[in-house]
NUROTI-188042 format. One record per atom (N, C-alpha, C): atom name; x, y, z. Coordinates in steps of 0.1 Angstrom, whole numbers, padded with zeros to 4 digits, m for minus. Example, Ala and Ser with C-alpha at 12.3 -4.5 7.8 and 13.67 -1.06 7.14 Angstrom:
! NUROTI-188042
+------+-------+-------+-------+
| atom |     X |     Y |     Z |
+------+-------+-------+-------+
|    N |  0132 | m0057 |  0078 |
|   CA |  0123 | m0045 |  0078 |
|    C |  0132 | m0033 |  0078 |
|    N |  0128 | m0022 |  0071 |
|   CA |  0137 | m0011 |  0071 |
|    C |  0129 |  0000 |  0079 |
+------+-------+-------+-------+
This chain:
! NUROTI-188042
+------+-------+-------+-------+
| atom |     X |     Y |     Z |
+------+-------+-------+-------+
|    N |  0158 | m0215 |  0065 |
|   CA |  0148 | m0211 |  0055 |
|    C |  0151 | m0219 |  0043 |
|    N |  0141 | m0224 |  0040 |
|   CA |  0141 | m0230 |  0023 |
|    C |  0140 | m0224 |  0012 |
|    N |  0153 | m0220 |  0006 |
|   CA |  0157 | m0211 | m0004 |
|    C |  0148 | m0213 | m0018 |
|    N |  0142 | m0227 | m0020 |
|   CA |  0134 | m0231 | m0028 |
|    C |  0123 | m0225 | m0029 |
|    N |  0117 | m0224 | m0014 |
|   CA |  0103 | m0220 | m0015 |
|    C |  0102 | m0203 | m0010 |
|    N |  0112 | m0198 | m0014 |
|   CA |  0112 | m0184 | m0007 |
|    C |  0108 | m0178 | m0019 |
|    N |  0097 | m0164 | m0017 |
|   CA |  0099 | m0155 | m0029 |
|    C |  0102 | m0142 | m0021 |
|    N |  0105 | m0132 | m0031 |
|   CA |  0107 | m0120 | m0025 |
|    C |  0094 | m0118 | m0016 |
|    N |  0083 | m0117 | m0019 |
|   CA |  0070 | m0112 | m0013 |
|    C |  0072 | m0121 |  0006 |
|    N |  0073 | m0131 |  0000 |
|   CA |  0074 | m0136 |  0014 |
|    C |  0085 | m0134 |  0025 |
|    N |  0099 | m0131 |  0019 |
|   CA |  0108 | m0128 |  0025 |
|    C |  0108 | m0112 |  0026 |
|    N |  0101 | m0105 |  0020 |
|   CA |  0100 | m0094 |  0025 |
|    C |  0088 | m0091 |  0041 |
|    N |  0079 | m0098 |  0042 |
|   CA |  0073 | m0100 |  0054 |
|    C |  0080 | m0100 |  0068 |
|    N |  0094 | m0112 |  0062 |
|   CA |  0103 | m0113 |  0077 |
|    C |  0112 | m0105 |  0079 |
|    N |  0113 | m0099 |  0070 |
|   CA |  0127 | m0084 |  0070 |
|    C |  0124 | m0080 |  0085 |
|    N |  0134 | m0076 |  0092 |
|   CA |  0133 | m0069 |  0105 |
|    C |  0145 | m0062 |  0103 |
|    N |  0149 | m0051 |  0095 |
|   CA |  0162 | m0044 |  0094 |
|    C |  0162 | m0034 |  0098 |
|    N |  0170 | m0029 |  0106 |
|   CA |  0170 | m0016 |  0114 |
|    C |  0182 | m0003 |  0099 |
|    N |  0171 |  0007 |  0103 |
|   CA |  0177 |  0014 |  0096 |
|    C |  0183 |  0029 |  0105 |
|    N |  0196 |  0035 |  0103 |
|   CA |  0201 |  0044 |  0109 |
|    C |  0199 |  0055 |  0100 |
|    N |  0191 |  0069 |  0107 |
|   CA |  0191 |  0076 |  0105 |
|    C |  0195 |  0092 |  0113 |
|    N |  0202 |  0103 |  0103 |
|   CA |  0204 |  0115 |  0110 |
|    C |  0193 |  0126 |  0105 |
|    N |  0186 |  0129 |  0115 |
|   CA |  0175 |  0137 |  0108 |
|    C |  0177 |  0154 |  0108 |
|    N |  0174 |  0160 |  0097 |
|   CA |  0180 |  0177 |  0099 |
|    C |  0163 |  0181 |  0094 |
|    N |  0152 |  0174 |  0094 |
|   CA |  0141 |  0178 |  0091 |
|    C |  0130 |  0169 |  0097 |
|    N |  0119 |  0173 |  0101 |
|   CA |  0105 |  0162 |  0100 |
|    C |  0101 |  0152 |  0091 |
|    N |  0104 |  0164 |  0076 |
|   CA |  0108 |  0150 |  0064 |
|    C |  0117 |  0138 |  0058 |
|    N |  0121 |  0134 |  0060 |
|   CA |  0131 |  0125 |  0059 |
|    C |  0134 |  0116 |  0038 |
|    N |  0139 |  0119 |  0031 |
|   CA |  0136 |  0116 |  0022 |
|    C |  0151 |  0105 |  0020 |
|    N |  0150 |  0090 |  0019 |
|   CA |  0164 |  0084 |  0015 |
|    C |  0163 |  0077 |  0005 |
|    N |  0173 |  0077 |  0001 |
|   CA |  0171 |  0073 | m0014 |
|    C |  0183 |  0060 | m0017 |
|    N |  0177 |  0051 | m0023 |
|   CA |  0190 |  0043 | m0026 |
|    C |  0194 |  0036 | m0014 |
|    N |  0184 |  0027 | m0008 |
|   CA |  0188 |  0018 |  0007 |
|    C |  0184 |  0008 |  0003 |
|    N |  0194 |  0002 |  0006 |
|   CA |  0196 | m0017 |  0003 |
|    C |  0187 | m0022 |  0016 |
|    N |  0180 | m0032 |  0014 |
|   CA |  0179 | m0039 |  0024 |
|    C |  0175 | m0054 |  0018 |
|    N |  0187 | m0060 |  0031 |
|   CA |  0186 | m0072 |  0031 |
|    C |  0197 | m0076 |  0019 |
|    N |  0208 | m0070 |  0018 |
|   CA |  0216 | m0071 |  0008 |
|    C |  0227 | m0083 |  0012 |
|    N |  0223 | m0093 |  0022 |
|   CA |  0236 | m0104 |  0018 |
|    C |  0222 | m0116 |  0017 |
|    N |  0211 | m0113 |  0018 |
|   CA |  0198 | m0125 |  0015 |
|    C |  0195 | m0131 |  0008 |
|    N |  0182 | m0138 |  0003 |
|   CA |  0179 | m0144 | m0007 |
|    C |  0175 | m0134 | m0018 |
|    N |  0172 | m0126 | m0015 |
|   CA |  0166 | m0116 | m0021 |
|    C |  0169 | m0101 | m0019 |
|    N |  0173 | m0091 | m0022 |
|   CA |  0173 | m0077 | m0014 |
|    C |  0164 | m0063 | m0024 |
|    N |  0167 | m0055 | m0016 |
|   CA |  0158 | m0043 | m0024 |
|    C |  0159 | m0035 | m0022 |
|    N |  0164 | m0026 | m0030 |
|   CA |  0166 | m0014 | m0036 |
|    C |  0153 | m0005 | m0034 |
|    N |  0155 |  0004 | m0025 |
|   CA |  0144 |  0012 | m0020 |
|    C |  0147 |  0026 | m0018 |
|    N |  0138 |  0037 | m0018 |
|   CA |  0137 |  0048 | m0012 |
|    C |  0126 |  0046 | m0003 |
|    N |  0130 |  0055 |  0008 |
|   CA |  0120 |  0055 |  0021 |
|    C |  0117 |  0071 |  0018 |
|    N |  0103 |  0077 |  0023 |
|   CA |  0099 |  0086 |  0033 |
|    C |  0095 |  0083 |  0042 |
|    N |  0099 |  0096 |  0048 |
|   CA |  0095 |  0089 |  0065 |
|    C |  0088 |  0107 |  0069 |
|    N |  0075 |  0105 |  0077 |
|   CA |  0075 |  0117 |  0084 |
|    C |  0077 |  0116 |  0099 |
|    N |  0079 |  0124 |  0105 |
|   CA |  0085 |  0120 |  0120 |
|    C |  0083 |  0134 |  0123 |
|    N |  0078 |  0131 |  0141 |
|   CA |  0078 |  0139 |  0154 |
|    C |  0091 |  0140 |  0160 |
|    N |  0095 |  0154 |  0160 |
|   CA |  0101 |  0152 |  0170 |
|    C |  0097 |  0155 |  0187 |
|    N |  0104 |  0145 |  0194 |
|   CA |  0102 |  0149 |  0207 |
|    C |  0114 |  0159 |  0219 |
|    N |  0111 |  0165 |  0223 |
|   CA |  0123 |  0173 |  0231 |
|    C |  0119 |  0170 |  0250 |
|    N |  0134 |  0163 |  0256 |
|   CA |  0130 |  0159 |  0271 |
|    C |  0140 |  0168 |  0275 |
|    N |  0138 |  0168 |  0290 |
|   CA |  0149 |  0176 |  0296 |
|    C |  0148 |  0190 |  0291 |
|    N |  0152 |  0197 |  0303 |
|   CA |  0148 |  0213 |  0304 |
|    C |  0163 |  0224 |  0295 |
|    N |  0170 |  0215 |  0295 |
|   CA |  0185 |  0224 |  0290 |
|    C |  0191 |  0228 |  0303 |
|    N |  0186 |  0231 |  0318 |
|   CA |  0192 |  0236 |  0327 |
|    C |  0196 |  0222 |  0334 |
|    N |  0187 |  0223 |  0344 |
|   CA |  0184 |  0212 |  0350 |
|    C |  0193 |  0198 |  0345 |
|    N |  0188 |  0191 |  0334 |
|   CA |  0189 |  0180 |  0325 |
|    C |  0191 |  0186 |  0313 |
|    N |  0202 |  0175 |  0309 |
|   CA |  0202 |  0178 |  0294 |
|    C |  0191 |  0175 |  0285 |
|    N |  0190 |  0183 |  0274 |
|   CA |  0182 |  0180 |  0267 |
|    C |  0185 |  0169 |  0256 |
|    N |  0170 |  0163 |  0258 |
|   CA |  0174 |  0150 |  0247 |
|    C |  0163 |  0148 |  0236 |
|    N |  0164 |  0145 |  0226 |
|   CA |  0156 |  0144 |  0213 |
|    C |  0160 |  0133 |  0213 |
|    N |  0142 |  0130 |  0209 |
|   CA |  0139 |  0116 |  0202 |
|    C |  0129 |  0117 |  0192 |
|    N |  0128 |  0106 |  0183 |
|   CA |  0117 |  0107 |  0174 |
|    C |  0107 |  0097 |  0172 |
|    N |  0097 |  0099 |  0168 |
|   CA |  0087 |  0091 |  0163 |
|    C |  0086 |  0087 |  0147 |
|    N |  0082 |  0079 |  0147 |
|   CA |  0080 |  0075 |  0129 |
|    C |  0061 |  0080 |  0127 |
|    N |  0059 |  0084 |  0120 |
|   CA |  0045 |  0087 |  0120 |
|    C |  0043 |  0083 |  0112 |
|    N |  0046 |  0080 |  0098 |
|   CA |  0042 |  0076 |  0085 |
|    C |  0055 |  0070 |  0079 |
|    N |  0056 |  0058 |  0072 |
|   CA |  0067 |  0052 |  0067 |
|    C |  0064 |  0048 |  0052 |
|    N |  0064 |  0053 |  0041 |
|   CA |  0066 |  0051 |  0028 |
|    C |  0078 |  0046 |  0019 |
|    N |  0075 |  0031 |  0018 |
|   CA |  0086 |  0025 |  0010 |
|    C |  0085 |  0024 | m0005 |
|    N |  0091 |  0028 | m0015 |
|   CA |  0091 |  0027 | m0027 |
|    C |  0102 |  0018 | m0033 |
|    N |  0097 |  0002 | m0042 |
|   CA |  0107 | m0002 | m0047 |
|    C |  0113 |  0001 | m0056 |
|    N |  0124 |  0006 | m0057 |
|   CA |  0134 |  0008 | m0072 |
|    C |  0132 | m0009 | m0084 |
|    N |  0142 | m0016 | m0073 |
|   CA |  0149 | m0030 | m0081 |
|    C |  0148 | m0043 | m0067 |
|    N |  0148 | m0056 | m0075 |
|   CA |  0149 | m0065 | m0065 |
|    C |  0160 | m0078 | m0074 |
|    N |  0168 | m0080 | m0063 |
|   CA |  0177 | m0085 | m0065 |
|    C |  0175 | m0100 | m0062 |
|    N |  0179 | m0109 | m0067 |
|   CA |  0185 | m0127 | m0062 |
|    C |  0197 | m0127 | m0057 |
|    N |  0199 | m0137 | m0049 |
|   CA |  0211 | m0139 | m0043 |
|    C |  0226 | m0138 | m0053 |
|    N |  0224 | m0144 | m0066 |
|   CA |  0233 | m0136 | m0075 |
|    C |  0239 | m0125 | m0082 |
|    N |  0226 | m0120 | m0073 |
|   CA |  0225 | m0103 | m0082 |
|    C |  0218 | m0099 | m0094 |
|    N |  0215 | m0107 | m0098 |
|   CA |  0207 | m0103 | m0108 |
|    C |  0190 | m0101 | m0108 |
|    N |  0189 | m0088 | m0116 |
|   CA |  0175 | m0084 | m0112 |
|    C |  0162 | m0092 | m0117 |
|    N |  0152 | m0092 | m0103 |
|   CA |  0139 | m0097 | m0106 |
|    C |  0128 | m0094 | m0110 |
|    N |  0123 | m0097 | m0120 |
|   CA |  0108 | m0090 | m0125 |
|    C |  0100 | m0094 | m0116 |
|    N |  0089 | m0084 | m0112 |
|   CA |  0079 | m0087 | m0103 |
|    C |  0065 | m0078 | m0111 |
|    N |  0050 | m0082 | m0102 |
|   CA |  0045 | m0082 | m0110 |
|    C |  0039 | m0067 | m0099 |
|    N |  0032 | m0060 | m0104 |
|   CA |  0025 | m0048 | m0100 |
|    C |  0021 | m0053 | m0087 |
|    N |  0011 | m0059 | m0083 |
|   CA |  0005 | m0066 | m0072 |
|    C |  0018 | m0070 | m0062 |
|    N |  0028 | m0078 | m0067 |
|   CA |  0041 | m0083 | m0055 |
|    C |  0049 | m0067 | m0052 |
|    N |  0052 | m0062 | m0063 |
|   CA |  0053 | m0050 | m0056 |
|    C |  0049 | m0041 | m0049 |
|    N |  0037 | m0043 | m0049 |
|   CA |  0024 | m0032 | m0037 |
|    C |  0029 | m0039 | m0025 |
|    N |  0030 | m0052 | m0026 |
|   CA |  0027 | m0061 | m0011 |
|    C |  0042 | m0058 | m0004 |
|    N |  0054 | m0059 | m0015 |
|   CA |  0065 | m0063 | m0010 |
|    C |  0069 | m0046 | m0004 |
|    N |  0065 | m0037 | m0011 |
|   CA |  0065 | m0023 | m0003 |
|    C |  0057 | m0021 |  0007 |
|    N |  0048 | m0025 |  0009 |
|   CA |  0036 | m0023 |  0024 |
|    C |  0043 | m0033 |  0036 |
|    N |  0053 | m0048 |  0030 |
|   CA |  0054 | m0052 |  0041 |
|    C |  0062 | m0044 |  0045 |
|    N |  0075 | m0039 |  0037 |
|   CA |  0088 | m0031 |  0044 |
|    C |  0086 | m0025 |  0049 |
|    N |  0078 | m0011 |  0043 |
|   CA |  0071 | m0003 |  0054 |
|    C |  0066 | m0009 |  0072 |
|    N |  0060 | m0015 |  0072 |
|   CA |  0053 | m0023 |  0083 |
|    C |  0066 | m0027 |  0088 |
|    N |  0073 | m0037 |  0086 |
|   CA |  0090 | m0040 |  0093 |
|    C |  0103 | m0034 |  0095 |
|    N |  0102 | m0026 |  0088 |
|   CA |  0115 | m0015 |  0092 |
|    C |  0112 | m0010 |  0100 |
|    N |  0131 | m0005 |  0109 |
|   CA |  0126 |  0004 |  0122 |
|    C |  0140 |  0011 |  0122 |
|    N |  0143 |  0020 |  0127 |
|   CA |  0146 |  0032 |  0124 |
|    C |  0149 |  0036 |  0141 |
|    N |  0164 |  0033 |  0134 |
|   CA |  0170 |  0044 |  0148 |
|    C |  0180 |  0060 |  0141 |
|    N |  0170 |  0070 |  0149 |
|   CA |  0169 |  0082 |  0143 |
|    C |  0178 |  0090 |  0155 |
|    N |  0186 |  0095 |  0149 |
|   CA |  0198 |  0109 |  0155 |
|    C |  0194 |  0121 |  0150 |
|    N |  0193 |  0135 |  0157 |
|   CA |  0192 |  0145 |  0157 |
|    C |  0201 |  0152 |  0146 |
|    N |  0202 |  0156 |  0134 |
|   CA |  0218 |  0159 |  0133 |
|    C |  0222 |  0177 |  0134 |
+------+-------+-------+-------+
């Protein structure tokens, strides 16, 4: 990737960063997640997440196993960082986009806790 021609907005599109989660609710509220923190760019975010849970296996029979669904994924930017660390102003509009792409690219491997 050409570090020249990268901006946050665009490098937020290719983000594919898995995020681990322990869930003790449907709601999920995290605060303070880096992503993409060794990149050209990274970002300081809180996620909501709403989520199904699903329940397989009877408990007798088979164990029972929970899994989840993401139903709704809300990313809010805090801060955005350059590869130096130092923070980038962005403009209202790059931050709508660069939160809807995260949203849309993050994925979430979710534990029961």
């Amino acid at each position: 990737m050409n570090t020249t021609l990268t901006t946050p907005v665009l490098l937020s599109a290719e983000i594919a960063e898995q995020i681990t989660v322990y869930a003790d609710s449907l709601r999920m509220n995290l605060r303070d997640e880096m992503i993409n923190e060794m990149g050209d760019f990274s970002f300081l975010v809180d996620i909501n997440l709403n989520l199904d849970l699903i329940e397989d296996g009877d408990g007798y029979n088979e164990p029972r196993y929970y899994s989840f669904d993401v139903l709704e994924c809300e990313v809010i930017l805090n801060e955005c960082y350059n590869e130096d660390g130092e923070e980038v102003r962005l403009k209202a509009s790059e931050i709508a986009k660069i939160e809807k792409n995260l949203a849309k690219n993050l994925s979430f491997e979710i534990y029961k806790k």
